[in-house]
N, C-alpha and C positions, 0 to 999 in steps of 0.2 A: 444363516450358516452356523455350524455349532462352532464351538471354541477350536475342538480339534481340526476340523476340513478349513485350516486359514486359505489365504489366496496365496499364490508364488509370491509377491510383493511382502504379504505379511510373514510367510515363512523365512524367508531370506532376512527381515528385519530381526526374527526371533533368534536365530542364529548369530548373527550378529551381538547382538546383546547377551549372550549366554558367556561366561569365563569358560577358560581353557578345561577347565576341574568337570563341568558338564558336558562340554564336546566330547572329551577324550575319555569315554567311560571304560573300565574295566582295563584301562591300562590302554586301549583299543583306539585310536583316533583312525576314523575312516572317512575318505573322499571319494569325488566322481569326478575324472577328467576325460575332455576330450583328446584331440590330438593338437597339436601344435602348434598348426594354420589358426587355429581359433576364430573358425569360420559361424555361421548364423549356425549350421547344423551341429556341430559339436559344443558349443554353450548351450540351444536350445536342449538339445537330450542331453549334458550334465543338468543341469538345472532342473528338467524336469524326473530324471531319474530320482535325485535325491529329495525332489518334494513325493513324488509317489510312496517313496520307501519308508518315509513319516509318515504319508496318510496311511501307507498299509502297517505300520507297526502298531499305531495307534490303533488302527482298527480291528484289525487282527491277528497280530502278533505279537500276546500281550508279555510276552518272555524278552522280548528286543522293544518292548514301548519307551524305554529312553536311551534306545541306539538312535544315532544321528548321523548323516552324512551329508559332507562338508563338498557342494560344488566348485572346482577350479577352474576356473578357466587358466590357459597356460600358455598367458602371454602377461608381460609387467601390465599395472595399470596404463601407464600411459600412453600404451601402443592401443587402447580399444578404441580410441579416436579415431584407427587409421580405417576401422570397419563403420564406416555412414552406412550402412543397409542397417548392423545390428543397433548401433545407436536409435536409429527410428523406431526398432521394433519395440526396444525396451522402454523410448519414452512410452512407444502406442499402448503398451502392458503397463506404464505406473511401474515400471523397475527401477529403483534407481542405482546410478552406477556406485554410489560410497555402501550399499548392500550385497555387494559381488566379494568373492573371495577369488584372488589374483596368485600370480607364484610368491609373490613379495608373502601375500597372506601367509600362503601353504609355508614359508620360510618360518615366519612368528609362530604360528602354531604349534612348527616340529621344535623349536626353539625353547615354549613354556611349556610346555607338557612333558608330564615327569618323565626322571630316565629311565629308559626302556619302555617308553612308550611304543606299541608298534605300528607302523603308518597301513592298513589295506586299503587298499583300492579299488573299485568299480571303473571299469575303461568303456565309452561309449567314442562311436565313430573313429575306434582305433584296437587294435587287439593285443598289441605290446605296450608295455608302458613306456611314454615317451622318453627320449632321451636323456634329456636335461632334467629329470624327473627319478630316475632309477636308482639314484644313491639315498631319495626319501622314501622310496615303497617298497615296503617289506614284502608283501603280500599282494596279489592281484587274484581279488575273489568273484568278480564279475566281470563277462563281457556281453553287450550288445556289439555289435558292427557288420559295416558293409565293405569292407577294401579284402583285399586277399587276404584269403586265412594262412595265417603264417605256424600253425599247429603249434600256438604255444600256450602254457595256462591252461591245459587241457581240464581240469581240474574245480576252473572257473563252474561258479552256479550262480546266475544264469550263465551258458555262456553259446548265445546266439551271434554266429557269423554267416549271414547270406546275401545272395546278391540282393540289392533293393538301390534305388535312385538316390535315396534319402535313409541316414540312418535314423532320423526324427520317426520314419515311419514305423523301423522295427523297434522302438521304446515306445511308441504309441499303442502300438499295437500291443506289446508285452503285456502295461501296463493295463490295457483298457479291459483285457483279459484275466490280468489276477486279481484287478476291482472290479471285476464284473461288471463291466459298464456305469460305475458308478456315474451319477449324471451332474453333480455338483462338481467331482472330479474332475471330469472328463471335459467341464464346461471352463474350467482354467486351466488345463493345459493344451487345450483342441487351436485355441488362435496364433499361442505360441510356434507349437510344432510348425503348423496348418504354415507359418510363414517360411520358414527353413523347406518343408516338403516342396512348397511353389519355385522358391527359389532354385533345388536341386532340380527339380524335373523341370525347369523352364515355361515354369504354368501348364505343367503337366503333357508337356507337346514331346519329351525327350525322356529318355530313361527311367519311365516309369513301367517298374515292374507291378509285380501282384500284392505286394506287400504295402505299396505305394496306394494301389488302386482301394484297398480295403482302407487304410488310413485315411484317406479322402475323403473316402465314402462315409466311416466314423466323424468325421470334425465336420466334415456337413452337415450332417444330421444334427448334432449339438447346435451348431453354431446358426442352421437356421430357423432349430425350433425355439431359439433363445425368446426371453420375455419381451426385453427393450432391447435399442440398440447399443446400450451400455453393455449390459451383457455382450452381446455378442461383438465387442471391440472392431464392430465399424467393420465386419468382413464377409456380411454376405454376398459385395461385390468384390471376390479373388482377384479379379482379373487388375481391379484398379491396385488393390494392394500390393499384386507380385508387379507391377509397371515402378511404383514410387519405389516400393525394395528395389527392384532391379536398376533403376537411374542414380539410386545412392551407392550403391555397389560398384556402380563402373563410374563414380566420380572421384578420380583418381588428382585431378590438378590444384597444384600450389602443396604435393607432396614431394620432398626432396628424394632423389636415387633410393636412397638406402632406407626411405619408408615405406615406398613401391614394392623394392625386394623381400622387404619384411611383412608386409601387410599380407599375403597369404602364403607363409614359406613352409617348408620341412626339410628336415634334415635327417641323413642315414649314415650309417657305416657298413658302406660293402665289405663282406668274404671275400678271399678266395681261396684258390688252393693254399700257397704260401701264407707264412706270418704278416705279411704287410696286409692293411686295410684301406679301403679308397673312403675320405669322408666326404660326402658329397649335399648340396642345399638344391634344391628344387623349388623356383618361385613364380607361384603363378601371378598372368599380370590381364587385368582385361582391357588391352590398349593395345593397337598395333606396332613393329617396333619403329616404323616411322615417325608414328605420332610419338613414341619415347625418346627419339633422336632432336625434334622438332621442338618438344617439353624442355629439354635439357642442354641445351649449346648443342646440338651436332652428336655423329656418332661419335667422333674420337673422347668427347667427355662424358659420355653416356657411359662408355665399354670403360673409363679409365674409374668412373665410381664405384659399377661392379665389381670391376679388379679390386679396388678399397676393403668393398665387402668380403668378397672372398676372403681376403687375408685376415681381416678382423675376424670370421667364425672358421677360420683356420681349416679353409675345403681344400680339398686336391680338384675339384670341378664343382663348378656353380652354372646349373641350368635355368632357361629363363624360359616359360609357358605360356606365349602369348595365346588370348583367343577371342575374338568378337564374333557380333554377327551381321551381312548388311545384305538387308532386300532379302531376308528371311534365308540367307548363307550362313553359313559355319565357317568359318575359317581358323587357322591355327601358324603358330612355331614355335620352332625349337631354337633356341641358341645357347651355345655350348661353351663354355670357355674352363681353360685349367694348361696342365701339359700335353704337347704337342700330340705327342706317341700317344697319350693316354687318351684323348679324346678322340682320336682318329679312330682309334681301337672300339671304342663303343663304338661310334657312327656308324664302323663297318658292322657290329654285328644288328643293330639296330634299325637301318636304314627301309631296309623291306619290310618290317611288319609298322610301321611309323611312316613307308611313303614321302620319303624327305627329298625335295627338292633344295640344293645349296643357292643361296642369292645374293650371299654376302658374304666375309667374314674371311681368314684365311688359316688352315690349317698349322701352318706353319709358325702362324704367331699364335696358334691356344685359342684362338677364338672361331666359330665358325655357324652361321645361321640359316636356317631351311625352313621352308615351307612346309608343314608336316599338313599332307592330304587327307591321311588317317585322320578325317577329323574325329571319329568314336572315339577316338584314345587321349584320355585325359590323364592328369597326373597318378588314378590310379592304377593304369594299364602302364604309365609309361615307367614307371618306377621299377616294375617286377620285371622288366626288358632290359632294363639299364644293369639292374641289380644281375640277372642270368650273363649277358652278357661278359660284366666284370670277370661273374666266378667261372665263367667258363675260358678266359682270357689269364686268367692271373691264378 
């Protein structure tokens, strides 16, 4: 391998070791984040977003060969524990986790870099800059993504927003394309992706569009024509790899309430007509709420921890996303908790395109939980329902 094409492990180590004076050239400090959940698919495409953009600056973009971009993931360090699927992945890649740059990171950096440094950003698996994020990024000059296009950043180069299963697939693909299938490239970032695509399409049985289908079809091809099995990090059998990802991912126990809640969340601020704003968390959970009841003393201490959280990230409504699957089912739910009026008022307008059956819970007290039949709709269908409703309500 030549000096330039390092691996992800060795790029991420170079960074690391560089001062702030190198990062932050031309006044310029640039990163790549995902979204917020900080799920396998949005570090896999930061990560490999910003190793691409070194190998293609080095290679052929000798005007930006020492522009850098700085991968975030955007959650504290000490929350990446609560993700067992990505932890696996990144022992299986040789990543290690004191090589990652965290928001703590993103904090120090904006911190020593001189003043009027300005922050740009690259957004993959998210097309707005995240929340908690917007008072550091000056600039949003790339998007990849797959959630609804919210038409903003119009401006962004690249700036690819379409449907796909996995947004790992449309930075697969970007990239595999502007390196022209480089094959040394494409040979360290195919297993990476390759684990976030399995996991989004459920071993490719679910949501996998065309974009997915081609990415596949690329990291196969790599990955089976590898030399050794080194090379090819152990993954010409998919099936065993998305099984071990997937049993880390839904092993959720001897985590407290409020690590559950967090371990895959998001957070928004609905419009509406008037000046007041609804802030709302959405957390997805892959356990059903029985077994979270059973986990936790009972419902009455289960719904009193939520409550905790809610008031701690200061929502007007905190939604919880159950979803498993048993004997090859999909199953799903909603539960809703916040004020009374307020909650009631989404359910109603949300109820029919979500197919919600009530089974618990009581409007009256702010809390209320359904069977949601719609099982296709997942947090990214459910969110632009929620959101329409609000502005169409308030």
């Amino acid at each position: 391998m030549s000096q330039l094409k390092k691996t992800i492990p060795e790029f991420l180590a170079y960074l690391k070791s560089l001062p702030i004076s190198r990062t932050a050239s031309s006044d310029i400090l640039t990163i790549c984040v995902g979204n917020e959940s900080a799920d396998l698919d949005s570090i896999a495409s930061a990560i490999t977003y910003s190793y691409c953009q070194y190998i293609y600056n080095q290679s052929c973009n000798p005007e930006e060969k020492f522009s850098l971009t700085i991968p975030i993931i955007d959650i504290p360090r000490e929350d990446l524990s609560l993700r067992r699927d990505v932890m696996y992945v990144l022992e299986k890649l040789s990543i290690k986790e004191e090589e990652l740059f965290f928001i703590e990171d993103l904090v120090s950096l904006k911190k020593q870099a001189p003043h009027g440094t300005k922050l740009n950003s690259y957004l993959v698996d998210n097309n707005d800059a995240p929340k908690n994020l917007k008072n550091y990024i000056d600039n949003v000059v790339g998007i990849i993504d797959h959630h609804f296009d919210l038409q903003k950043h119009l401006d962004a180069e690249p700036r690819v927003v379409k449907v796909s299963g996995s947004c790992s697939s449309l930075v697969f693909n970007y990239w595999y394309e502007k390196l022209q299938g480089d094959h040394e490239v494409v040979m360290n970032i195919a297993p990476f992706l390759m684990g976030a695509i399995l996991i989004d399409t459920s071993n490719r049985q679910r949501k996998v569009e065309s974009s997915d289908k081609l990415a596949i079809k690329r990291c196969q091809e790599v990955i089976n024509g590898a030399d050794d099995e080194v090379s090819a990090q152990g993954l010409q059998d998919t099936s065993a790899f998305y099984k071990e990802m997937k049993s880390r991912k839904n092993d959720i126990r001897g985590f407290s309430v409020s690590d559950i809640l967090k371990k895959d969340y998001k957070q928004f601020n609905f419009q509406g007509k008037g000046p007041e704003g609804l802030e709302i968390g959405l957390s997805s959970i892959v356990k059903r709420m029985s077994w979270l009841f059973g986990e936790h003393d009972g419902e009455t201490e289960f719904i009193k921890q939520c409550k905790k959280f809610q008031k701690e990230r200061g929502l007007d409504v905190l939604v919880l996303l159950t979803s498993w699957r048993k004997a090859g089912v999909s199953h799903r739910e909603l539960v809703i908790m916040g004020d009374p009026k307020v909650v009631r008022g989404l359910i109603e307008k949300v109820s029919d395109k979500l197919a919600l059956q009530q089974f618990g819970g009581d409007f009256d007290q702010g809390v209320a939980m359904f069977r949601q039949l719609n099982v296709e709709a997942t947090r990214k269908q459910v969110v632009p329902y929620l959101e329409e409703a609000y502005s169409e309500a308030n």
